[in-house]
Backbone atoms as SQL, in Angstrom:
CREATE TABLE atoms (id INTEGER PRIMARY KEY, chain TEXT, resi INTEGER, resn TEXT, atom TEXT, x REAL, y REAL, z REAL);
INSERT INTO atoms VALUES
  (1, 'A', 1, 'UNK', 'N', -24.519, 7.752, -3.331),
  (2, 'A', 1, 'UNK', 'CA', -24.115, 9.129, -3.111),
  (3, 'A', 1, 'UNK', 'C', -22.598, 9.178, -2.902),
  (4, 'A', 2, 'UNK', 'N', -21.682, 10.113, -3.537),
  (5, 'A', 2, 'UNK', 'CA', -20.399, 10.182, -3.341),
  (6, 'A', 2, 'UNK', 'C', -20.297, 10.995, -2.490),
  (7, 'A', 3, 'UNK', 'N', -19.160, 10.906, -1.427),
  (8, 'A', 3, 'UNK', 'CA', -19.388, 11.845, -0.573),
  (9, 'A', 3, 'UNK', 'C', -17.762, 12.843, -1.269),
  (10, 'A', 4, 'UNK', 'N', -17.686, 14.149, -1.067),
  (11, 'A', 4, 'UNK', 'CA', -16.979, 14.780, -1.664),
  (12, 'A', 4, 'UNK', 'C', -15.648, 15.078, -0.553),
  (13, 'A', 5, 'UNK', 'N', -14.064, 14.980, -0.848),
  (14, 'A', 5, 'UNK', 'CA', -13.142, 14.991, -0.101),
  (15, 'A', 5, 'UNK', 'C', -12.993, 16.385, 0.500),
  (16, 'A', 6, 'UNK', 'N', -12.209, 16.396, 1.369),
  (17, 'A', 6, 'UNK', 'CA', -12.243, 17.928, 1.981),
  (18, 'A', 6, 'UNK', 'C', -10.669, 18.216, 1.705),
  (19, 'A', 7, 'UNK', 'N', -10.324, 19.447, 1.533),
  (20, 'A', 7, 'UNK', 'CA', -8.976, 19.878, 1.447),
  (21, 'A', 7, 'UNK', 'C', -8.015, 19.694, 2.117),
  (22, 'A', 8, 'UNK', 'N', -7.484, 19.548, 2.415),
  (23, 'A', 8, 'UNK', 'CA', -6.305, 19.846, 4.119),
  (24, 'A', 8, 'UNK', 'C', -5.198, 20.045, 3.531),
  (25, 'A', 9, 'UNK', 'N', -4.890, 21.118, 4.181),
  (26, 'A', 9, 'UNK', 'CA', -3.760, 22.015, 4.399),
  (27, 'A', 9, 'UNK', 'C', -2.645, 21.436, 4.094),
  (28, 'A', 10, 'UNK', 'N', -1.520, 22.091, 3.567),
  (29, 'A', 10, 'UNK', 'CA', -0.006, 21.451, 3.868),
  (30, 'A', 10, 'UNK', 'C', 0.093, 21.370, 4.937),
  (31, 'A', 11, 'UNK', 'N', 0.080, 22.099, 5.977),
  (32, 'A', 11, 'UNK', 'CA', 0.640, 22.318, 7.475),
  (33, 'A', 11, 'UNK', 'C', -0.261, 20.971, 8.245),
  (34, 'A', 12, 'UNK', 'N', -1.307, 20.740, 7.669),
  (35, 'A', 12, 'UNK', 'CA', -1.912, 19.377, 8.683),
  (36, 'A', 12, 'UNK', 'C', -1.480, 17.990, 8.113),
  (37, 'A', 13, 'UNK', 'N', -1.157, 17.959, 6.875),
  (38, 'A', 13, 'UNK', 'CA', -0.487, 17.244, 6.580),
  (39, 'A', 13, 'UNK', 'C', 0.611, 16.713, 6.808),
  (40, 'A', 14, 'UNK', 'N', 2.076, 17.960, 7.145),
  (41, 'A', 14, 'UNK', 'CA', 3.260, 18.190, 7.377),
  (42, 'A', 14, 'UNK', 'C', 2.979, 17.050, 9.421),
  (43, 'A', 15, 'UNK', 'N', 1.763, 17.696, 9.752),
  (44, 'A', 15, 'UNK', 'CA', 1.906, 17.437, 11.289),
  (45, 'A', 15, 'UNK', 'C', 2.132, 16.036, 11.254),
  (46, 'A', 16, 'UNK', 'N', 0.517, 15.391, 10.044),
  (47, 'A', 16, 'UNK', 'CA', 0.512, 13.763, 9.875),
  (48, 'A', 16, 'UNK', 'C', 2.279, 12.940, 9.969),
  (49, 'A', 17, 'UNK', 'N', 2.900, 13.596, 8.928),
  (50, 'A', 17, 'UNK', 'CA', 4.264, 13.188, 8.110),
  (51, 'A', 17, 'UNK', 'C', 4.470, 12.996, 9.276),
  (52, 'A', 18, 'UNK', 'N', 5.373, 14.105, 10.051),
  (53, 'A', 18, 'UNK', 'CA', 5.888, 14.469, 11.132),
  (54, 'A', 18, 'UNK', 'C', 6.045, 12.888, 12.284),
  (55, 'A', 19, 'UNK', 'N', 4.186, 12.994, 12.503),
  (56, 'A', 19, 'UNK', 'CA', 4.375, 11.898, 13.620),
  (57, 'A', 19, 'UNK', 'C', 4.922, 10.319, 13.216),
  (58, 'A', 20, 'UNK', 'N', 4.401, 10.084, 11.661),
  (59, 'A', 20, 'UNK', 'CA', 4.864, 8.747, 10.974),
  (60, 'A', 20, 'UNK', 'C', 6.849, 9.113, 11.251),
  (61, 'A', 21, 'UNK', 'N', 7.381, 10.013, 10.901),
  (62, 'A', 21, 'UNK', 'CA', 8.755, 9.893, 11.111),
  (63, 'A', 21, 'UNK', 'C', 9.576, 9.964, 12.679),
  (64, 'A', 22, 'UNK', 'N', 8.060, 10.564, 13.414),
  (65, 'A', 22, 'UNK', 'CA', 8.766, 10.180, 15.345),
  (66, 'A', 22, 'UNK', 'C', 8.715, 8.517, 15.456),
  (67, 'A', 23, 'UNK', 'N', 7.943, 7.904, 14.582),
  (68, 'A', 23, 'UNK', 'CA', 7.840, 6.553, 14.818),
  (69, 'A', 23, 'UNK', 'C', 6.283, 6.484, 15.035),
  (70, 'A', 24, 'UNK', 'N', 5.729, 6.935, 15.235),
  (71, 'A', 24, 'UNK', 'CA', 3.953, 6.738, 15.952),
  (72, 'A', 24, 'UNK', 'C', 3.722, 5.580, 14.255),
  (73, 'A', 25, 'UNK', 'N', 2.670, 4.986, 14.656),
  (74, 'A', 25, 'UNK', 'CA', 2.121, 3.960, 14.165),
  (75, 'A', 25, 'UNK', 'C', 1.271, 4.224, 12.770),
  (76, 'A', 26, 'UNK', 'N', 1.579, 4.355, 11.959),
  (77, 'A', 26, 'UNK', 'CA', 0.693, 4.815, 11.068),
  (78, 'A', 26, 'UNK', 'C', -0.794, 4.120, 10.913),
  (79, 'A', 27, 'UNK', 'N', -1.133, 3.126, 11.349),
  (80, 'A', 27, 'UNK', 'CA', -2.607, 2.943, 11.806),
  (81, 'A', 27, 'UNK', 'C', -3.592, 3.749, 12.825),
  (82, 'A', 28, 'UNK', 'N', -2.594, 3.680, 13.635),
  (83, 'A', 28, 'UNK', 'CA', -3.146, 5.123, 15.094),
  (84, 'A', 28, 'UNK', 'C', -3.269, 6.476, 14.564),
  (85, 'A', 29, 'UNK', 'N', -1.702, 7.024, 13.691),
  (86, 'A', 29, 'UNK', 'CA', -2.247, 8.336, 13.251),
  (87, 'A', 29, 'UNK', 'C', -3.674, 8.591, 12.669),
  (88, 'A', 30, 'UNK', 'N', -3.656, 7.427, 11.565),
  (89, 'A', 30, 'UNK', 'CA', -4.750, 7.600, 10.777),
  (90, 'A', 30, 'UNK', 'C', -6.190, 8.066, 11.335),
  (91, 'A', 31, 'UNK', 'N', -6.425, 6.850, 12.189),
  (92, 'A', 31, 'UNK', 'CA', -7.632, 6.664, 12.817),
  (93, 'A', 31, 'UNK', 'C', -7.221, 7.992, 13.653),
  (94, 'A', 32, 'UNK', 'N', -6.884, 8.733, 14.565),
  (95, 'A', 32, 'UNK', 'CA', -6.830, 10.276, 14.968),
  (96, 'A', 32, 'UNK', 'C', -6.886, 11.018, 13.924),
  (97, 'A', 33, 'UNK', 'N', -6.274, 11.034, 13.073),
  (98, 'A', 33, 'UNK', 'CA', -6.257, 12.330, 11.927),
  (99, 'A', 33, 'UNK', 'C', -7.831, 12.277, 11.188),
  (100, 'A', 34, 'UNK', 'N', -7.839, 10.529, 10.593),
  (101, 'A', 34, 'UNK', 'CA', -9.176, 10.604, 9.764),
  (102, 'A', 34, 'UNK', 'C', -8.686, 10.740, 8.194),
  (103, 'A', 35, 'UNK', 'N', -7.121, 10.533, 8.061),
  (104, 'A', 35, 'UNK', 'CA', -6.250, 10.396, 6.902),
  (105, 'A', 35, 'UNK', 'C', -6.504, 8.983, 6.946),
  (106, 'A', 36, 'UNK', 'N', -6.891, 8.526, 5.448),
  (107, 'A', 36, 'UNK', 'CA', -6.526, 7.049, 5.088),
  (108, 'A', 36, 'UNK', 'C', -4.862, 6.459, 5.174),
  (109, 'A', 37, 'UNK', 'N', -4.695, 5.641, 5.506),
  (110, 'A', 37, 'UNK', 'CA', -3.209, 5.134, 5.907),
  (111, 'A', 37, 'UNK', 'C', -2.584, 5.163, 4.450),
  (112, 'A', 38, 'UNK', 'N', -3.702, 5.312, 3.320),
  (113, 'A', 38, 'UNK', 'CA', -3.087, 5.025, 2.111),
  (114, 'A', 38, 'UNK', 'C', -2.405, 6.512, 1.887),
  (115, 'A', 39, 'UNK', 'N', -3.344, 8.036, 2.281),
  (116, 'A', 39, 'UNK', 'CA', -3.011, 8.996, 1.826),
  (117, 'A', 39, 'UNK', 'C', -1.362, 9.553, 3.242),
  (118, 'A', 40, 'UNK', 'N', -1.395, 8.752, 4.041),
  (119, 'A', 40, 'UNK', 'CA', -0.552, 8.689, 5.145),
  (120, 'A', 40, 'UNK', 'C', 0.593, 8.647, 4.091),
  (121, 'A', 41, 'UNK', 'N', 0.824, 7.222, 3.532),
  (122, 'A', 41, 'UNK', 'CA', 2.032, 6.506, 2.949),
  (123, 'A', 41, 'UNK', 'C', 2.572, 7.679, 1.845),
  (124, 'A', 42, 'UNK', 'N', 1.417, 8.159, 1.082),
  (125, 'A', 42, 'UNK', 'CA', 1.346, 8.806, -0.088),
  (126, 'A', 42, 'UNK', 'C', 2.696, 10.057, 0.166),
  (127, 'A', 43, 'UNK', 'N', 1.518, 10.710, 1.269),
  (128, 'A', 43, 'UNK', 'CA', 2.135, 11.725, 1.598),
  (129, 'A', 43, 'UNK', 'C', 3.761, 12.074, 2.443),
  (130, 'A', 44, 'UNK', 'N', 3.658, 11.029, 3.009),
  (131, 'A', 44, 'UNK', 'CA', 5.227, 10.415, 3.815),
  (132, 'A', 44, 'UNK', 'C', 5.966, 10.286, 3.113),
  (133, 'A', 45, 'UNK', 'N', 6.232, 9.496, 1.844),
  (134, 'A', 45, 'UNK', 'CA', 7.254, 9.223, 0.747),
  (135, 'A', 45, 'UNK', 'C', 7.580, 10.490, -0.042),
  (136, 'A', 46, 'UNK', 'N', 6.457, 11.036, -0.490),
  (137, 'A', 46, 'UNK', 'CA', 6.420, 12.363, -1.460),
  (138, 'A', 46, 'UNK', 'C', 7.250, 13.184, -0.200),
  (139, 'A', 47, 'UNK', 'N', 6.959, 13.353, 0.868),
  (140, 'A', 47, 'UNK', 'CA', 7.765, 14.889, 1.587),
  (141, 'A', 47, 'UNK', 'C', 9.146, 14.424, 2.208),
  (142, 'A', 48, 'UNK', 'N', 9.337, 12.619, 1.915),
  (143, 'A', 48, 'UNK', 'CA', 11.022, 11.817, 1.989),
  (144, 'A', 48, 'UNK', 'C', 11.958, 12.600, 0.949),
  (145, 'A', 49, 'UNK', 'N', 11.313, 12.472, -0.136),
  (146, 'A', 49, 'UNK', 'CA', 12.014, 12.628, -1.773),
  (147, 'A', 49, 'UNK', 'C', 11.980, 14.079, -1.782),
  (148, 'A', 50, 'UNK', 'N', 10.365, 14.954, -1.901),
  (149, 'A', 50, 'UNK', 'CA', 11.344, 16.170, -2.003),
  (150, 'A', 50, 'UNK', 'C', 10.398, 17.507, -1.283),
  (151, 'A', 51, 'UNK', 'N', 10.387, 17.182, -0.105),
  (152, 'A', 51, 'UNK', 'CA', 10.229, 17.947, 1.255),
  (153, 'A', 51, 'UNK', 'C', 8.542, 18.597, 1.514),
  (154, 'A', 52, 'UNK', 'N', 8.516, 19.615, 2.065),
  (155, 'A', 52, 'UNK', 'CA', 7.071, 20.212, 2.183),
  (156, 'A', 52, 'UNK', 'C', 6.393, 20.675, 1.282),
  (157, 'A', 53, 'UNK', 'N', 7.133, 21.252, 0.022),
  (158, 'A', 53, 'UNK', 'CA', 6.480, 21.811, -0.920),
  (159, 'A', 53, 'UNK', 'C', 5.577, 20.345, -1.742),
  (160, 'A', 54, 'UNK', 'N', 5.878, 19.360, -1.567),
  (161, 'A', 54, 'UNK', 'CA', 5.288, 18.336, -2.219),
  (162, 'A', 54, 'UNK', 'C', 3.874, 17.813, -1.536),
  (163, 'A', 55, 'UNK', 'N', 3.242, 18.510, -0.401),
  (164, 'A', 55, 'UNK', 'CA', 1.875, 18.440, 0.666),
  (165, 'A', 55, 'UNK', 'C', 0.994, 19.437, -0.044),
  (166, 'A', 56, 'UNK', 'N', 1.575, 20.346, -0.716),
  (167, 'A', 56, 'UNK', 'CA', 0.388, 21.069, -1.058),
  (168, 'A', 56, 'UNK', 'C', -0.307, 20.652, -2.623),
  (169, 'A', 57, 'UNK', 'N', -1.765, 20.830, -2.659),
  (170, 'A', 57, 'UNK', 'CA', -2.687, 20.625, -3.951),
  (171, 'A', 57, 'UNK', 'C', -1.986, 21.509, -5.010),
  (172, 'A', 58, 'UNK', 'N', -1.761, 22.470, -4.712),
  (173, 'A', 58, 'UNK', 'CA', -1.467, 23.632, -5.933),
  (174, 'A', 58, 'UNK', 'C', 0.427, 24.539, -5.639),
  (175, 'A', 59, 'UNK', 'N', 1.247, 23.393, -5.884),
  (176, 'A', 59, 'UNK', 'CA', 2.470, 23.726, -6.071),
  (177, 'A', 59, 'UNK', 'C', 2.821, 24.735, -6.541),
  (178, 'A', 60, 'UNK', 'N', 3.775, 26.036, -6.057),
  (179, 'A', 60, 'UNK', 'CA', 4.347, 27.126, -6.703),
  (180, 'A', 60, 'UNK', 'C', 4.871, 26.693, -7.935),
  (181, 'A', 61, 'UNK', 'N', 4.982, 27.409, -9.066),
  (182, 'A', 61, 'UNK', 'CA', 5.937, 27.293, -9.783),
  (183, 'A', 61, 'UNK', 'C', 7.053, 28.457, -9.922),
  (184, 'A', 62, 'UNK', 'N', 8.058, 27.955, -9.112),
  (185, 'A', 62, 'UNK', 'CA', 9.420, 28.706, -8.936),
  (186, 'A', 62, 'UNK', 'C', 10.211, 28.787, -9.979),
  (187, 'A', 63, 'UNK', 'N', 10.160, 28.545, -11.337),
  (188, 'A', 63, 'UNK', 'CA', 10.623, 28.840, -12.533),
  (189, 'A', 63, 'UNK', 'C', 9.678, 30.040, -13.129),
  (190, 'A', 64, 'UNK', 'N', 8.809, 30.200, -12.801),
  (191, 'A', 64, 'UNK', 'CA', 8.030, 31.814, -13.346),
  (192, 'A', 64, 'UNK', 'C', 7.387, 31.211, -14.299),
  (193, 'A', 65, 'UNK', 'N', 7.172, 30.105, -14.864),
  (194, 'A', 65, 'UNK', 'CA', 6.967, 29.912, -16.292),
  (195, 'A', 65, 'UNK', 'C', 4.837, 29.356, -16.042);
């Protein structure tokens, strides 16, 4: 049986980022959040390079196109 992923928010995500850049442990976040350390890393690098808009599933497109 696959079990199916659940959504989460930019903003709970942003919180995850957040604590990996106060320094907190990214093993500890995980295990509190219930984020894999892999989607931790994922998401930490992506909002390094190019900020909050990069947490969400369904990105604006600010060119109109």
């Amino acid at each position: 049986m696959v079990k199916k992923r659940k959504r989460r928010s930019a903003q709970v995500k942003e919180q995850a980022v957040m604590r990996l850049f106060r320094g907190e442990d990214i093993e500890l976040v995980s295990r509190q959040t219930g984020f894999t350390m892999y989607e931790l890393k994922q998401w930490r690098d992506r909002y390094a390079l190019e900020g909050k808009e990069s947490l969400k599933s369904h990105p604006r497109d600010y060119l109109g196109e």
